[in-house]
C-alpha positions as CSV (number, residue, x, y, z in Angstrom):
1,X,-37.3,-8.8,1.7
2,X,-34.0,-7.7,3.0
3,X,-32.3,-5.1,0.8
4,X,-28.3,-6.0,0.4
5,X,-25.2,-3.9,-0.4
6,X,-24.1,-5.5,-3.9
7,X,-20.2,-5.3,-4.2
8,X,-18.1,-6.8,-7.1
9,X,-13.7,-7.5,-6.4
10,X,-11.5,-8.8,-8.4
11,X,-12.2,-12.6,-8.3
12,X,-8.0,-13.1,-7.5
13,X,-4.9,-11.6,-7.3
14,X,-3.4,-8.9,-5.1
15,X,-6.5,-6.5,-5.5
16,X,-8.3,-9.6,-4.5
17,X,-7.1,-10.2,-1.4
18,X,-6.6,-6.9,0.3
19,X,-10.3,-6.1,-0.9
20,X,-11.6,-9.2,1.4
21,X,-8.7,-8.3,4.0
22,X,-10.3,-4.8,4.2
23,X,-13.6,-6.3,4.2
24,X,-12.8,-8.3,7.6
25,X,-11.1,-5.9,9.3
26,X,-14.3,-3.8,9.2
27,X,-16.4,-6.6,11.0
28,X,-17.5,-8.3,7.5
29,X,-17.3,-11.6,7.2
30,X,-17.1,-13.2,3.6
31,X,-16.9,-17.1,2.7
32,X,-14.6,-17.2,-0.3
33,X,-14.0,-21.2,-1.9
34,X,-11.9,-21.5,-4.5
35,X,-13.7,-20.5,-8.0
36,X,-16.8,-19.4,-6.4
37,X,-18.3,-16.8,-8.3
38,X,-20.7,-14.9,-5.7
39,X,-21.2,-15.1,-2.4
40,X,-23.3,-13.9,0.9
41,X,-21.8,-12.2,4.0
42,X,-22.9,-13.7,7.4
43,X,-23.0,-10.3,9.3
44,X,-23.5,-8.2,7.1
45,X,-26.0,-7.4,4.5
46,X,-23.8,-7.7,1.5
47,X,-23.8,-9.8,-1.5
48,X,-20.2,-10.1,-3.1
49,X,-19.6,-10.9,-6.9
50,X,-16.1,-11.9,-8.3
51,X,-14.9,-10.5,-11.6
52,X,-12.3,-9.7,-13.7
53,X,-10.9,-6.6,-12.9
54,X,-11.6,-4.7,-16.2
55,X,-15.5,-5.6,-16.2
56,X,-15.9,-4.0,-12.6
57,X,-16.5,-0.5,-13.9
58,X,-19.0,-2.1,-16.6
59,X,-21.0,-4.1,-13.8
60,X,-21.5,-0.5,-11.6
61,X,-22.3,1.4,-14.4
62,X,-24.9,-1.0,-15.1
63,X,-26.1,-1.1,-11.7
64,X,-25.5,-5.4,-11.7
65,X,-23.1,-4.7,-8.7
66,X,-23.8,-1.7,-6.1
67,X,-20.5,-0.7,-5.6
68,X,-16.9,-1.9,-6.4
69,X,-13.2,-2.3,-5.3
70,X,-10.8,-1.5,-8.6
71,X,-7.4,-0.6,-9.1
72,X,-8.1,3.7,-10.0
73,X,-6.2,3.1,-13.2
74,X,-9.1,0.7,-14.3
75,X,-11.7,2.8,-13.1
76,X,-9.7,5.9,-15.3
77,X,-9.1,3.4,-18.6
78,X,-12.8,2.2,-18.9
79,X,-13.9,5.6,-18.5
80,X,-17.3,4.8,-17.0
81,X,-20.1,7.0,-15.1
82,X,-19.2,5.0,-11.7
83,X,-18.6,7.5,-8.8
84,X,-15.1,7.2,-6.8
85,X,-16.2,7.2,-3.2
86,X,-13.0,6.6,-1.6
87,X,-9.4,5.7,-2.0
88,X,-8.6,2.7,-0.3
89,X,-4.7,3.3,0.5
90,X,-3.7,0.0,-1.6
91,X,-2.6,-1.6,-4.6
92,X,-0.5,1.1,-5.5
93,X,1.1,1.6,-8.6
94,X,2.4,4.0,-11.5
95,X,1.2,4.4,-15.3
96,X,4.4,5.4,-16.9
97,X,5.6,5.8,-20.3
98,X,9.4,4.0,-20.7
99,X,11.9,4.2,-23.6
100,X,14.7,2.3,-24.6
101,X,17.5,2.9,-22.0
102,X,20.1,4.9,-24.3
103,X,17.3,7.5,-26.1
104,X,17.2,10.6,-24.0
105,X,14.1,11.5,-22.9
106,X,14.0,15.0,-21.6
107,X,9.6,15.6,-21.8
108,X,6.8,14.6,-23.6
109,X,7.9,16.1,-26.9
110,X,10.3,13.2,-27.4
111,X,7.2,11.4,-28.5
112,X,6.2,13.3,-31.1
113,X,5.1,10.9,-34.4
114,X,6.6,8.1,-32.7
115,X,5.0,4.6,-31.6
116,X,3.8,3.3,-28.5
117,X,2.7,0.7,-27.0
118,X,0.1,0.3,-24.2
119,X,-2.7,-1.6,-22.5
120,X,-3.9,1.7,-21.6
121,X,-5.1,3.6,-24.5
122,X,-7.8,6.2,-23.5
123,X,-5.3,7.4,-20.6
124,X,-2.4,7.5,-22.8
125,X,-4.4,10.0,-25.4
126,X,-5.7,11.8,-22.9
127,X,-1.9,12.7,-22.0
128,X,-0.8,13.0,-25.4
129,X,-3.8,15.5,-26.2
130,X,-2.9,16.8,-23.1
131,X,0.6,17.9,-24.3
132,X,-0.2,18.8,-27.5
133,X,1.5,15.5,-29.0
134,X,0.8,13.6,-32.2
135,X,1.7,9.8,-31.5
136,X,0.7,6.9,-32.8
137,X,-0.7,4.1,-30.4
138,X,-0.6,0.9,-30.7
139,X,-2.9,-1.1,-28.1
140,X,-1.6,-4.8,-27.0
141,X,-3.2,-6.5,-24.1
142,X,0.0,-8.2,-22.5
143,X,3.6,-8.4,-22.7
144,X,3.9,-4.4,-23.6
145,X,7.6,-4.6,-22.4
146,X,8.7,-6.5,-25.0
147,X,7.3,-4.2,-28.1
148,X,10.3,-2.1,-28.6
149,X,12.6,-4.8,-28.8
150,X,10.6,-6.6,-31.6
151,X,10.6,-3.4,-33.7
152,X,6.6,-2.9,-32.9
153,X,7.3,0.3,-30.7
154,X,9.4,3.1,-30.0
155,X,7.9,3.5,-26.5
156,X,5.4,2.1,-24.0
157,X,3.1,3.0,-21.6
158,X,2.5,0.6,-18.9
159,X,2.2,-0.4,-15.0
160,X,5.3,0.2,-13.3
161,X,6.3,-1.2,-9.4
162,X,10.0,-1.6,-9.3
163,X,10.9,-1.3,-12.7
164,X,12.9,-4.4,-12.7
165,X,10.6,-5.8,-15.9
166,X,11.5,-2.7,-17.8
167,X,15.5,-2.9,-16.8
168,X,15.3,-6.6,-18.1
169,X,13.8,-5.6,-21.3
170,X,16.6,-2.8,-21.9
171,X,13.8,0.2,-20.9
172,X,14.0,2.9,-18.5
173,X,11.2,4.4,-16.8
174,X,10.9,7.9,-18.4
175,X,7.7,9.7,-17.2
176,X,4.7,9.1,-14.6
177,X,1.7,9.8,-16.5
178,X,-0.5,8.6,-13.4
179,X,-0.6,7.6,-9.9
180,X,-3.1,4.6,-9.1
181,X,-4.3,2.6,-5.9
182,X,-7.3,0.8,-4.9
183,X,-10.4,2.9,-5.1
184,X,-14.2,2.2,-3.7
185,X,-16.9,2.9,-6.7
186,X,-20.8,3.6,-6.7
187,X,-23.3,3.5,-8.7
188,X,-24.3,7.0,-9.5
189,X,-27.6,6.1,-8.6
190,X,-28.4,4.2,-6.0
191,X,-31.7,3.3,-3.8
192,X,-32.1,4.9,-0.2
193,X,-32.0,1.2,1.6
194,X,-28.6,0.9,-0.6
195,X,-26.9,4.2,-0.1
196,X,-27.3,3.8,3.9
197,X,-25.7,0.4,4.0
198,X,-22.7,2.2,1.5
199,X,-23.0,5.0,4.4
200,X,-22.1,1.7,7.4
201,X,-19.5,-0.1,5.4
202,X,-17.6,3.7,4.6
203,X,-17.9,4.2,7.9
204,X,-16.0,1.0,8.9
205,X,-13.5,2.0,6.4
206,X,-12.6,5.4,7.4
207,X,-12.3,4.0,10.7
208,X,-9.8,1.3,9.4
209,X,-7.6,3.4,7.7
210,X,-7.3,5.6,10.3
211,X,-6.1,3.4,12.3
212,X,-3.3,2.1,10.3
213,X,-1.7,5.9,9.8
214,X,-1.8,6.5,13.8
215,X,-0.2,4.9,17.0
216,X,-0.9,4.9,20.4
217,X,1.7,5.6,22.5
218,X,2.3,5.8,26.7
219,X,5.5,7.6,28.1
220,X,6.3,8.7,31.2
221,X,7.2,12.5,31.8
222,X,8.7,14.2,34.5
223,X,6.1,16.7,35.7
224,X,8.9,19.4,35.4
225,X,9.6,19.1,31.6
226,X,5.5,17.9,31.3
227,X,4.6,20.8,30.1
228,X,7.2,20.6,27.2
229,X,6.2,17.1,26.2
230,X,2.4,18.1,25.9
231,X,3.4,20.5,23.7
232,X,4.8,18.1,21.2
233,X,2.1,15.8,21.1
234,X,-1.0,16.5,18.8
235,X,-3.3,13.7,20.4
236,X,-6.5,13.4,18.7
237,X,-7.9,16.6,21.3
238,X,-4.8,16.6,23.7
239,X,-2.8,14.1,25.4
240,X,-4.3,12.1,28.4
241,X,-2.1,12.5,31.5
242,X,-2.3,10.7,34.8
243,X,-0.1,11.0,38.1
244,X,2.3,8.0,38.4
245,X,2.8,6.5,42.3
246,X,5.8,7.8,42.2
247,X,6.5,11.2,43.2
248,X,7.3,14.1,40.2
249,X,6.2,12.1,37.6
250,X,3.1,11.5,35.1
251,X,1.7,8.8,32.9
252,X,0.7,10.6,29.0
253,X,-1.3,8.9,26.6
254,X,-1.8,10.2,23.0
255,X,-1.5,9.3,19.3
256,X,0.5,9.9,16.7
257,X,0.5,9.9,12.8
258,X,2.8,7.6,11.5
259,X,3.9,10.2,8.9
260,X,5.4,12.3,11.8
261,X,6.0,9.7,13.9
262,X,9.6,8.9,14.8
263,X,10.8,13.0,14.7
264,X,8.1,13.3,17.3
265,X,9.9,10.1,19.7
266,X,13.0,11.7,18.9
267,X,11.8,15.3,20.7
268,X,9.8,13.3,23.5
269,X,13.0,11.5,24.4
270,X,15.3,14.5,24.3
271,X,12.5,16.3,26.4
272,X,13.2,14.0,28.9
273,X,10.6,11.0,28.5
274,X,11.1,7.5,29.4
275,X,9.3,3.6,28.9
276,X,7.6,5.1,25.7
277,X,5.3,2.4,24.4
278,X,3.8,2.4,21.4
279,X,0.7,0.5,20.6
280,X,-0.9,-0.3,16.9
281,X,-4.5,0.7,16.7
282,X,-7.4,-1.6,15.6
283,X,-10.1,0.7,14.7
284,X,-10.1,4.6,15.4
285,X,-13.9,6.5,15.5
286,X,-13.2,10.3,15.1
């Protein structure tokens, strides 16, 4: 009997669809129908289960699902024995604790004795024992924004993006207690036959992401000012360079981290190189 890779993502929602997005752009095709609960990838040994976000931890503890895709915060909140393999480099987000926008908060003690609200308990404890604060917290599953207005809280503790929700609620963002993103979980024990096919589909991953954090880029360099323009380009080794027809000049090909990207093309261009073109990357094997 075939062994298969057991993988449980969030059966909708943002999480949902970068998870499968990720999925096919390492090779993996998954049939998703609306409502459909499970399902079978046709190139790939891998059997995917769709769940609520907050039971995902739960299903790897248990060893029901292989692996998962979670939000980090999730993974953090549940606090469960599942394994972070790797961070995924989406669905990023901020656990923050607001206040009401004319209290001053300068630092944690501000919350000393008061009340807050939260749909994330055992993180927000952890930072409160953390600082040495006394608080009391009062746990609501939804609409946390709205607590200090209706007398229930003097604070919250909640998922923060643009912090428009807060603004509408008359709260200002007052202190990141955590930075969260999509993470990859495992089973902290997990069969041979299991742990290889974990091995292939990180693989695939690591190659993805690589690939969306470089460029590849072709200039042309005159061979007099060549050696200064191999000089500012990192390349994976070093730069590829081929003679061009034309006389005195060469063709370079090399990649480049987005992060340093466009103070790199500045230098190349002031170094004298022309017809720069830069070219996404699909997949990148280190």
């Amino acid at each position: 009997m075939e062994q298969k890779l057991k993988v449980a993502i969030q059966k909708s929602g943002r999480l949902h669809d970068d998870s499968i997005k990720l999925l096919k752009e390492c090779g993996i095709d998954i049939s998703n129908g609306v409502n459909k609960l499970k399902s079978e990838a046709s190139n790939f040994p891998m059997e995917v289960y769709f769940l609520r976000d907050d039971d995902i931890p739960q299903y790897v503890e248990d060893g029901v699902a292989h692996i998962g895709f979670v939000g980090e915060n999730v993974v953090y909140e549940k606090n469960k024995k599942a394994e972070v393999v790797e961070h995924l480099g989406f669905g990023k987000c901020r656990l923050s604790l607001a206040t009401r926008r004319h209290e001053k908060y300068e630092d944690a003690r501000f919350l000393q004795g008061k009340k807050i609200a939260t749909s994330y308990p055992v993180i927000l404890q952890q930072f409160l024992d953390k600082q040495g604060i006394q608080a009391e917290i009062h746990e609501i599953s939804g609409s946390v924004e709205i607590a200090p207005g209706i007398g229930l809280a003097d604070a919250i503790c909640d998922l923060v993006s643009s912090g428009s929700t807060l603004f509408m609620n008359g709260l200002v963002e007052a202190e990141t207690i955590l930075q969260s993103q999509a993470v990859l979980i495992k089973n902290k024990v997990l069969g041979s036959d299991q742990q290889v096919l974990l091995d292939k589909l990180l693989f695939r991953i690591k190659a993805v992401k690589k690939a969306k954090n470089n460029k590849y880029i072709l200039l042309n360099a005159p061979n007099d000012h060549l050696e200064e323009i191999i000089s500012l380009l990192p390349g994976m080794k070093s730069p590829t360079v081929l003679p061009l027809a034309e006389a005195g000049w060469s063709s370079v090909h090399s990649v480049l981290n987005e992060n340093e990207f466009w103070e790199i093309i500045e230098k190349l261009k002031l170094a004298g190189a022309q017809g720069i073109l830069v070219v996404p990357i699909e997949k990148m094997i280190i």
